[in-house]
N, C-alpha and C positions, 0 to 999 in steps of 0.2 A: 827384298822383292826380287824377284824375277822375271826377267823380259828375255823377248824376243827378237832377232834381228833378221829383217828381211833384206836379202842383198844381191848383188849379181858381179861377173868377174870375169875377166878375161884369165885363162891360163897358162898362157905365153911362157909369162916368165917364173912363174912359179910350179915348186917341186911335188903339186901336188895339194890338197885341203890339209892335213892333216902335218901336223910338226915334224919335223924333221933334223936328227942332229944336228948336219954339217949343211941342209939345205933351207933356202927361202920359202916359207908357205904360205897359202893363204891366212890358214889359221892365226899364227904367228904376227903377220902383217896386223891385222884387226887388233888382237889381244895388246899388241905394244901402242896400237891407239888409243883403245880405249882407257889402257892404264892410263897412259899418259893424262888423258884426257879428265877422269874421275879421280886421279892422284890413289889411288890404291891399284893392286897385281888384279888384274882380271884375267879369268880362262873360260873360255865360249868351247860350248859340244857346238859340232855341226848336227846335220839333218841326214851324211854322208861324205862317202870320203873318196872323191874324184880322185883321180891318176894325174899325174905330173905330164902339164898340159890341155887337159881338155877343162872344157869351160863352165860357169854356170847363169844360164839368165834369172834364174830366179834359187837361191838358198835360203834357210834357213841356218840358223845359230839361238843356241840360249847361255844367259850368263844369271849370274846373285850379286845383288850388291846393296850395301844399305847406302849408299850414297843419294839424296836426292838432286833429281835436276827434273826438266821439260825434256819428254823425248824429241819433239820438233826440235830442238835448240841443240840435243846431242846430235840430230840425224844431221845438222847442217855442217855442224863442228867437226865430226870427224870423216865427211865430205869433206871439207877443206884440207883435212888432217891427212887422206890415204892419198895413196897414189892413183894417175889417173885408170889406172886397170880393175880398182874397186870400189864398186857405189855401194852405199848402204841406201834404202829405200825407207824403211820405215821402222820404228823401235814400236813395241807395245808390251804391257803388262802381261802376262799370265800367271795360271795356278803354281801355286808352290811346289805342285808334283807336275809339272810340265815337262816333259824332255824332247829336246829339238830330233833326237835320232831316232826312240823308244815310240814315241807315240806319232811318228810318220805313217798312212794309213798307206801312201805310195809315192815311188817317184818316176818321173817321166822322164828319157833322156832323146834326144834328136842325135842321128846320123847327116852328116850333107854330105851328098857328092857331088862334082859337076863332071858331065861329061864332055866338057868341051872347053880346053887350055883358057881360062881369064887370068888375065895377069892382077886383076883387083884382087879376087877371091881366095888365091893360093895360100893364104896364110892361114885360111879360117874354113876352108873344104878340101876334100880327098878327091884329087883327079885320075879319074880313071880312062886309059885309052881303049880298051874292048868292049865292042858292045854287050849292053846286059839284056838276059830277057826277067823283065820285069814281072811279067807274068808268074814266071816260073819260081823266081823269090817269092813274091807273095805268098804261093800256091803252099812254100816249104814253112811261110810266115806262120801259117793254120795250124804246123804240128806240132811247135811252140806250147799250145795253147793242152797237148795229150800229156805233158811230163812235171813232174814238178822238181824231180832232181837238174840240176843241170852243172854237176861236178863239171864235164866235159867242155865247159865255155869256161872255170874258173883256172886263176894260178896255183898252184902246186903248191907252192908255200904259204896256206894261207891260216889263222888262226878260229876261224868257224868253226860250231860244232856240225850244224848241217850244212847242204849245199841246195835245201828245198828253198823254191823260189815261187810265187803264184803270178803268172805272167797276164793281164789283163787285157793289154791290148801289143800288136804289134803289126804292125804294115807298111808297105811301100807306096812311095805317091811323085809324081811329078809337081815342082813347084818353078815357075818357068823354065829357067836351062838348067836347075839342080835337080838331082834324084834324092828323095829325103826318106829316110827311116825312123819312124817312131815308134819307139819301146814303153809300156808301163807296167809296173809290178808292184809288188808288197816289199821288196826288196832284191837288191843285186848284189852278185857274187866280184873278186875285184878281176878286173878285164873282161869280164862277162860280157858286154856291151858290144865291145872291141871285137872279139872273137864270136861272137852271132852273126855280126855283119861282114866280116871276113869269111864266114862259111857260105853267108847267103851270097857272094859275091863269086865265093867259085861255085855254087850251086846257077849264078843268073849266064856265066860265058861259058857252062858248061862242061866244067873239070868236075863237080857232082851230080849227082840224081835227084829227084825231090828224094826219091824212098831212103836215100844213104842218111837222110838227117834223123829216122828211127835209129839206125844202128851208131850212131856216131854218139848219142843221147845216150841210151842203152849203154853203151861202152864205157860209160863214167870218165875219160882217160882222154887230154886235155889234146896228145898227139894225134887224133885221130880228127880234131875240127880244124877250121879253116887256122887262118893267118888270123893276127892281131892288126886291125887298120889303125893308120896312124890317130894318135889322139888329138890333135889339135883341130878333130872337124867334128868331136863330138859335145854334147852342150846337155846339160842336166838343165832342163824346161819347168818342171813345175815340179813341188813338194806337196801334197794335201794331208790338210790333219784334221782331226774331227772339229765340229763347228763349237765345242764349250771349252776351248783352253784359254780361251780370249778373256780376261776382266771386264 
């Protein structure tokens, strides 16, 4: 059979979703649970593959196993089993041709910033002391929506054949003392995320123009967009997949 695992995670301390030779991952973390747990090797695909640090409140993972158990009775086991930085939320059946990354229709990711030093929040938002005009991020949000290449936001080394991305939604909003970006696509490039919102951020104090984010696009070439914003305030929100992969 094949299932699904719905979960969410702090990325603190981990090197990122995806395995890593010499480093701790998310991925990793879950697999040596589960083994343990069903007593045979299990390996989970994600639904995507966070950067070492940033977080997710809602992912996806799928695994095979002929093992049977109650997924309630696995979801609670290996709650007890992770550490407290990852919940599994709920297990479920699907199609035998199901795949948690393949058949992702999109994923949403959340920016926070706070403009104003809290000593609570530091660990989990990017403080920024300049003020931003919000306005003007927005305004550069809209052209997002003219390109579908977006080499220009990804990393240099990466293994993609393309770097087309179908951007759905993307805009800036106040949520009481935080300034919040939310992103939605078909898929993302790796630091794609990171590097958007470090361009709309010197586009909001006024080191860019709205119009520089046409050429910066256009220009394919990773040195010509903003900065990379720290990862630890960005948070993968929601995964959607089509409604019949469910049993």
């Amino acid at each position: 059979m094949k299932y699904f695992i719905e979960l969410s995670y702090n990325g603190k301390a981990y090197h990122g979703w995806q395995n890593q030779p010499k480093s701790i991952s998310v991925q990793e973390v879950i697999e040596d649970s589960l083994s343990k747990l069903l007593g045979e090797s299990i390996a989970i695909v994600g639904a995507g593959r966070t950067d070492a640090g940033v977080h997710a409140s809602q992912m996806f993972a799928h695994f095979d196993t002929e093992i049977a158990f109650k997924e309630d009775d696995l979801v609670y086991k290996l709650n007890s089993f992770l550490p407290k930085d990852i919940a599994v939320h709920t297990i479920f059946k699907v199609k035998a041709e199901a795949h948690a990354r393949f058949d992702a229709l999109s994923r949403t990711y959340l920016y926070r910033i706070t403009l104003k030093k809290n000593v609570f929040t530091f660990d989990n938002t990017f403080y920024i002391k300049q003020e931003l005009d919000v306005d003007k991020m927005n305004e550069a949000s809209k052209i997002l929506f003219q390109y579908k290449d977006f080499q220009c936001f990804s990393k240099s080394k990466t293994d993609v054949k393309t770097y087309d991305c179908d951007i759905m939604k993307a805009s800036w909003f106040f949520k009481e003392d935080e300034l919040h970006f939310v992103i939605k696509a078909d898929r993302f490039l790796r630091n794609m995320v990171r590097a958007i919102v470090g361009t709309m951020i010197n586009i909001g104090i006024g080191k860019l123009n709205i119009e520089d984010l046409h050429t910066i696009i256009i220009s394919k070439n990773r040195s010509e967009a903003g900065f990379s914003v720290p990862a630890h305030a960005l948070y993968l929100i929601e995964v959607e997949y089509p409604n019949n992969l469910k049993l």
